[in-house]
C-alpha positions as CSV (number, residue, x, y, z in Angstrom):
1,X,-16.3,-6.2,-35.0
2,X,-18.8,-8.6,-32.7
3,X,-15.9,-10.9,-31.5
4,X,-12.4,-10.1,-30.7
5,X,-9.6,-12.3,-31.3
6,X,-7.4,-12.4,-27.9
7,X,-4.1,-13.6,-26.8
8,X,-3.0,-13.7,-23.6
9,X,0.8,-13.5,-22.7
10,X,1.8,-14.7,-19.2
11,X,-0.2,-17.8,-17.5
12,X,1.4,-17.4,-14.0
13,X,-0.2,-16.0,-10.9
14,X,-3.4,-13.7,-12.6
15,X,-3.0,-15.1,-16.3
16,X,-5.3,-18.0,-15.4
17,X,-8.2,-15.9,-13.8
18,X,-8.2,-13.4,-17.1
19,X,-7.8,-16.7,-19.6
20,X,-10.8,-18.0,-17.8
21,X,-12.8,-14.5,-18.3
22,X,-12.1,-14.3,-21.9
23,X,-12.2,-17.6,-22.7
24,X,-16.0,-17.5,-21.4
25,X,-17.1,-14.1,-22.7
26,X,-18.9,-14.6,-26.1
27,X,-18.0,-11.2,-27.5
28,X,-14.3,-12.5,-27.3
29,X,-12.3,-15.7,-29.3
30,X,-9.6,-16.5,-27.0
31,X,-6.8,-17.6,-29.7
32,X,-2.9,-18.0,-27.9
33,X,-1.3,-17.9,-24.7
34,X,2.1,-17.5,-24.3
35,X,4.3,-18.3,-21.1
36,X,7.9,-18.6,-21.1
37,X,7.6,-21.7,-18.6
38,X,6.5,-25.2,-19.7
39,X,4.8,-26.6,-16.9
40,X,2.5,-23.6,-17.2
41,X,2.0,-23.8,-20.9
42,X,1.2,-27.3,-20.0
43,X,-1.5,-26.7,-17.4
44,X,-3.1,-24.0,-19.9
45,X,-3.1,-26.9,-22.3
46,X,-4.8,-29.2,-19.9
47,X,-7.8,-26.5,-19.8
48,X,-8.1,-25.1,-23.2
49,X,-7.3,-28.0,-25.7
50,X,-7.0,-26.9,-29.2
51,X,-5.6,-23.3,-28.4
52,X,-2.4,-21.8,-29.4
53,X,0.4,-22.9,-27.1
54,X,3.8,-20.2,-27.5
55,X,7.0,-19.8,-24.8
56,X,8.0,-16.8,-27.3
57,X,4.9,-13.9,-27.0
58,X,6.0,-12.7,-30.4
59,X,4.8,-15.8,-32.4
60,X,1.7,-14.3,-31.8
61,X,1.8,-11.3,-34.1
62,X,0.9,-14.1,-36.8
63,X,-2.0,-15.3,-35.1
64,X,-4.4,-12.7,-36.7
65,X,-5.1,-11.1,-33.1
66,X,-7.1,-8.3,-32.1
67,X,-6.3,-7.5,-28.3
68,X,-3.8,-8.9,-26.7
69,X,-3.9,-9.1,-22.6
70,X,-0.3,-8.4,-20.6
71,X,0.3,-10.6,-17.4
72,X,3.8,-10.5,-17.1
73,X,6.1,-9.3,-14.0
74,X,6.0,-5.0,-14.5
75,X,10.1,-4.7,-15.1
76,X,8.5,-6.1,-18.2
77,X,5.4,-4.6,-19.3
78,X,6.9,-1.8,-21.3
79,X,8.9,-4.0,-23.5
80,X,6.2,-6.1,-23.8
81,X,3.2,-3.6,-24.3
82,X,4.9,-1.1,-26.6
83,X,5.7,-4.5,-29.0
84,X,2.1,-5.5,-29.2
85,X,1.0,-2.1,-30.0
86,X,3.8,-1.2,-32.5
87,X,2.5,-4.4,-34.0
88,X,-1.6,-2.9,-34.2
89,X,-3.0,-4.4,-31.3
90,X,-5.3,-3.3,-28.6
91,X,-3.9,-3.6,-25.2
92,X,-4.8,-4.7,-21.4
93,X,-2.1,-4.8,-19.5
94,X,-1.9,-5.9,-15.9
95,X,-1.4,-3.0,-12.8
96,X,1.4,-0.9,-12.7
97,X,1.3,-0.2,-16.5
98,X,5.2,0.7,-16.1
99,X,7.5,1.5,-13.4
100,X,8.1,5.3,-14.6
101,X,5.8,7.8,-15.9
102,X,8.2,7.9,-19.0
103,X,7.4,4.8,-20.3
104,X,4.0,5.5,-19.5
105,X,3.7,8.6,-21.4
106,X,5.4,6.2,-24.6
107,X,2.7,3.8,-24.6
108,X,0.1,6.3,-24.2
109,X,1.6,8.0,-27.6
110,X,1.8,5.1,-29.0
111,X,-1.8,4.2,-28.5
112,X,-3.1,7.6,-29.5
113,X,-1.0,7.6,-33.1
114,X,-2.4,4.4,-33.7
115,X,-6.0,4.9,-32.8
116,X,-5.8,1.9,-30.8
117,X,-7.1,1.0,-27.1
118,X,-4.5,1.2,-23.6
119,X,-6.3,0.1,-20.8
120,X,-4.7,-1.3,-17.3
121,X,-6.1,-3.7,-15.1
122,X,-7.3,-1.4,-12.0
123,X,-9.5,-4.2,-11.2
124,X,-11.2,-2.6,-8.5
125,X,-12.4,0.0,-10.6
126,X,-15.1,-2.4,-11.6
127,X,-16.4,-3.8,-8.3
128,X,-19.7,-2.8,-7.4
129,X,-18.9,-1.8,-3.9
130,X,-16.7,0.3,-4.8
131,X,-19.1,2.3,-7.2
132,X,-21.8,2.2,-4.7
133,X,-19.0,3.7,-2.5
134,X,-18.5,6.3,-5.2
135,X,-22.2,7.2,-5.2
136,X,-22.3,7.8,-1.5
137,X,-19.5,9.9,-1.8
138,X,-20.8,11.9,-5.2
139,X,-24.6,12.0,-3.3
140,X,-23.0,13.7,-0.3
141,X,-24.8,11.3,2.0
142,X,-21.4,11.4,4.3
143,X,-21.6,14.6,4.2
144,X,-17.7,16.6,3.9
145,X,-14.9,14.0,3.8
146,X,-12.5,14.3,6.6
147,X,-10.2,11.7,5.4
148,X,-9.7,8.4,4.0
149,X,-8.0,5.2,5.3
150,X,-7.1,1.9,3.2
151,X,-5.3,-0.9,4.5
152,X,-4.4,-3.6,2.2
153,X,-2.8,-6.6,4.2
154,X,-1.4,-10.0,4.0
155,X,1.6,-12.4,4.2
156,X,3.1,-12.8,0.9
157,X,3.6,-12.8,-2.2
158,X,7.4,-11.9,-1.7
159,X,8.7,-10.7,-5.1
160,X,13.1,-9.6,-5.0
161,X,12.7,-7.1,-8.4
162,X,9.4,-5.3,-6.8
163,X,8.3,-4.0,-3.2
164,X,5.0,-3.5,-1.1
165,X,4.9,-0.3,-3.2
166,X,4.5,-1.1,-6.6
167,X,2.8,-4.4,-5.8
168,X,-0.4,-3.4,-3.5
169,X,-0.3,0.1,-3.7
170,X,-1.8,0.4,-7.2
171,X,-4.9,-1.0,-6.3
172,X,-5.9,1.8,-3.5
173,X,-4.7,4.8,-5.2
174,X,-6.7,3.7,-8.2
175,X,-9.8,3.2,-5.9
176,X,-8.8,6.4,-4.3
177,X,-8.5,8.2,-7.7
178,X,-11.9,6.9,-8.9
179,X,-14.0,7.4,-5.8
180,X,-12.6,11.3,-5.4
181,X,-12.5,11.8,-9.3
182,X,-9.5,14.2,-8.1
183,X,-5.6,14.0,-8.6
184,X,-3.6,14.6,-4.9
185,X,-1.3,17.3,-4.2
186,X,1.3,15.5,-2.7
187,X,2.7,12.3,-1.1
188,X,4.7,11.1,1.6
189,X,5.5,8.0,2.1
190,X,8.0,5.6,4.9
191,X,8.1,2.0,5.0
192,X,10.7,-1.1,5.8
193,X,12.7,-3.6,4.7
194,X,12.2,-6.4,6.8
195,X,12.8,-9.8,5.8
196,X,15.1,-9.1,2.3
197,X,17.4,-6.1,2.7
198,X,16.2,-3.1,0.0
199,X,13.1,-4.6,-0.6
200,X,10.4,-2.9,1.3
201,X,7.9,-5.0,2.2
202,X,5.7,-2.8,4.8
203,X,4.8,0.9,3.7
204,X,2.5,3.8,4.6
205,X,1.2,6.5,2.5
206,X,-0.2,9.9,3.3
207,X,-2.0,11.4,0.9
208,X,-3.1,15.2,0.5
209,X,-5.9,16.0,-2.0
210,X,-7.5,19.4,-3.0
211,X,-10.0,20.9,-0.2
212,X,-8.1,19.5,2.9
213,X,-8.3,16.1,2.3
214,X,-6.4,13.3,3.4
215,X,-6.3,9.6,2.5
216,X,-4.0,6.9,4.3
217,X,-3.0,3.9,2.5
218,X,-1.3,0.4,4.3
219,X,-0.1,-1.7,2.3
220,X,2.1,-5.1,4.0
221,X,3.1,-8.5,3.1
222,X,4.3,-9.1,6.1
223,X,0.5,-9.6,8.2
224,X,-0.5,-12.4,9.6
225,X,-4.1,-11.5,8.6
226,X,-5.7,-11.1,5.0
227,X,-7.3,-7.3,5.1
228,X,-8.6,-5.4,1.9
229,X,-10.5,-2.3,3.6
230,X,-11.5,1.0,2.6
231,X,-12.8,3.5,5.2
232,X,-14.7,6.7,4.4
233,X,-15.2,8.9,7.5
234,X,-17.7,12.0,7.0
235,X,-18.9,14.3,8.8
236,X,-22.5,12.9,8.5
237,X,-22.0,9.4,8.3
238,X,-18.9,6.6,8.2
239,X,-19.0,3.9,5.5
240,X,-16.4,0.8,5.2
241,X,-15.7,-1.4,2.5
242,X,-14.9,-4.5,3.3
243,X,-13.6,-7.0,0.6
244,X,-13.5,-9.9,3.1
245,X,-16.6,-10.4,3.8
246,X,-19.0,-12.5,2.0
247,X,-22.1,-10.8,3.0
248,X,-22.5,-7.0,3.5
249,X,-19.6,-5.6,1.8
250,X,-20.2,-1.8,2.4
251,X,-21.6,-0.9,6.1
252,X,-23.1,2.9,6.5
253,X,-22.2,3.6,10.3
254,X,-24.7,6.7,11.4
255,X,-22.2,7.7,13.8
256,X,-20.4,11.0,14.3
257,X,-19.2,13.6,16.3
258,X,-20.5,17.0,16.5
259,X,-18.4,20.5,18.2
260,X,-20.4,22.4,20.4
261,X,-21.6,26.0,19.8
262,X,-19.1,28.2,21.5
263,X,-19.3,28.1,25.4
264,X,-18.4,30.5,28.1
265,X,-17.0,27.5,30.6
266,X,-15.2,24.4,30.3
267,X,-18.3,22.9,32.4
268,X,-20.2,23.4,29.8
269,X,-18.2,22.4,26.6
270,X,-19.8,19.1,25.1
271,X,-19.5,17.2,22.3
272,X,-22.3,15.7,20.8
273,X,-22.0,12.2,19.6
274,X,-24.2,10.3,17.1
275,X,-24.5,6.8,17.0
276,X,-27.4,5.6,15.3
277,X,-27.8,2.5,13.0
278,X,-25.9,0.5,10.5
279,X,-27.1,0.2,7.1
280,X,-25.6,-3.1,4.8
281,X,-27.4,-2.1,1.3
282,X,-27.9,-4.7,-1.0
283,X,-25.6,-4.4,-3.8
284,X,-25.4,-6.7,-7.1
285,X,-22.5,-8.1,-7.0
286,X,-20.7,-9.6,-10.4
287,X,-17.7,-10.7,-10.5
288,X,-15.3,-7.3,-11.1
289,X,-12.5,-9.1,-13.4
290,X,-15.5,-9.9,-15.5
291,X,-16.7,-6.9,-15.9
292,X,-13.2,-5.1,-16.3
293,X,-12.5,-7.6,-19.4
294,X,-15.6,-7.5,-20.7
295,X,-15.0,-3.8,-20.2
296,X,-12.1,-3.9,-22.6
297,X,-14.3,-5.5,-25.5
298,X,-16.4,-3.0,-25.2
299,X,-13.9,0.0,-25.6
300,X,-12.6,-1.7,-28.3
301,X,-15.9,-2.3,-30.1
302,X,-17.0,0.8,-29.3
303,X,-14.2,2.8,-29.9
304,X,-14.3,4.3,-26.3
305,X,-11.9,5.3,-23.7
306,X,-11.3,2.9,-21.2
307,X,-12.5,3.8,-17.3
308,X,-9.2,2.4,-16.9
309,X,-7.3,3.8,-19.8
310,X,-3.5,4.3,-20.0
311,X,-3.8,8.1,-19.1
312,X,-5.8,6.4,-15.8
313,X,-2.7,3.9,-15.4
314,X,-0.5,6.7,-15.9
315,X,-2.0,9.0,-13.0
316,X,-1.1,6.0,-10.7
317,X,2.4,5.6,-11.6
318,X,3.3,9.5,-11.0
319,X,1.6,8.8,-7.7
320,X,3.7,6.0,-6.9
321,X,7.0,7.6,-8.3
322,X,6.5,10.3,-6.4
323,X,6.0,8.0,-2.8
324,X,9.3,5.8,-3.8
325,X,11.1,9.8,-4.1
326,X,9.4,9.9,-0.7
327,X,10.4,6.4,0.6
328,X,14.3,7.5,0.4
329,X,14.1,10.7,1.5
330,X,12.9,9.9,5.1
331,X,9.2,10.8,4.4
332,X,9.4,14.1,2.8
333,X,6.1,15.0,1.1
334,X,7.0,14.9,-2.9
335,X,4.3,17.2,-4.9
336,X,3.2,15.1,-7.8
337,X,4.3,16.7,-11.4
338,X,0.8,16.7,-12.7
């Protein structure tokens, strides 16, 4: 199998940025799209003359596909993923892969029986930042992690059937599960509703991984500035991940703190602090969608488990179950049914 026939359902907000990717990669035929709206069936028309135009996703079960890719709102994705695989084909389905872990568990079944591939779009999975953030992290170069802090920021997108939660959320726990290869303990979570009443639309998480770890995630459609930053704080060196900036995406601060050897006298109770140079390595950058769909071909070529496979997608979801539990109990810290 050198090319893989692919259909993409759902040409709204991220359909036309994974059309593009697959429409371009040579190891894939892009064949169908299907939206349930015509003025976006119309623009996809506009771009890719001569392909396969559907408002109903179903019609494409008799276009001979291989793969299909899922870019729909997540109150459908179960619907719409367990159809295309109870139908024999290979599935990428857009983050969260459901809104409960038992649906999850379903499509993974599913999946397995049928020998065929699950994989979610954890798109920052594939950046290259982010790995070279992993391999400072696996090289010890931080030395022992005292905790982690992501803040994802911006004003909008407003969506009334999701929250903050489920929207942003995904993307740093998956960067958090990838770069600590680890599953937490335990969540806690408190947010607001501030603009439509039930729908959170600010939230904090807290957290707790094996070995004393903590990681903070802020998520927020309600900031007046764009942020998508991951900080690693060591107890060698600090190291931020910027996804705003064009140049120097990862910054190694040499700064630290260290406690003093045991002293008789306040007088003589220092700390020592370290504050030595900034290192911006150069990292090849490609673009990560292209390299998570291109990704996708290649697990289903190869017959390989996805980085971001449906057990992967899964992990997420329990997280975020868990923080919702935590979200209406006043910020009690839910353990996580691993």
């Amino acid at each position: 199998m050198d090319s893989i026939r692919v259909g993409i359902i759902g040409y709204g907000y991220w359909g036309p940025n994974l059309t593009r990717n697959f429409y371009e990669l040579p190891s894939s035929q892009l064949v169908a799209i299907a939206d349930l709206r015509d003025d976006q069936l119309k623009r996809a028309k506009s771009r890719y003359p001569g392909i396969v135009l559907t408002k109903d996703y179903q019609e494409l079960f008799k276009a001979n596909l291989d793969a299909v890719v899922i870019s729909t709102p997540p109150k459908t994705h179960f619907k719409v993923a367990k159809d295309c695989l109870l139908h024999d084909l290979n599935v990428l389905v857009e983050k969260p892969l459901t809104l409960n872990s038992r649906d999850g568990e379903e499509l993974i079944q599913i999946a397995d029986d049928r020998r065929l591939t699950l994989m979610v779009g954890h798109t920052f999975e594939y950046n290259s930042a982010v790995a070279a953030m992993k391999k400072y992290i696996e090289r010890k170069e931080l030395g022992d992690l005292y905790y982690i802090d992501t803040a994802r920021l911006n004003l909008g997108l407003f969506q009334r059937d999701s929250n903050v939660l489920w929207d942003l959320a995904p993307h740093d726990i998956s960067i958090l599960l990838y770069l600590l290869d680890e599953n937490p303990i335990s969540v806690s979570a408190q947010g607001m509703p501030c603009v439509i009443p039930g729908v959170y639309d600010v939230a904090y998480l807290s957290l707790i991984f094996p070995h004393n770890l903590t990681a903070y995630v802020h998520v927020s459609w309600l900031d007046p500035c764009k942020v998508r930053r991951v900080t690693v704080v060591g107890s060698k060196k600090m190291a931020v991940y910027n996804d705003m900036d064009t140049e120097g995406k990862i910054k190694i601060y040499d700064k630290g703190i260290d406690a003093p050897d045991y002293t008789n006298g306040f007088g003589e109770f220092e700390y020592n602090y370290r504050s030595g140079d900034i290192n911006m390595p150069n990292i090849h950058f490609t673009e990560p969608l292209l390299q998570e769909c291109q990704h996708f071909l290649d697990s289903i070529i190869n017959h390989t488990e996805p980085q971001s496979s449906g057990r992967n997608g899964l992990r997420v979801v329990k997280i975020l179950e868990a923080a919702q539990r935590s979200l209406t109990k006043s910020a009690t810290h839910e353990l996580i049914p691993w």
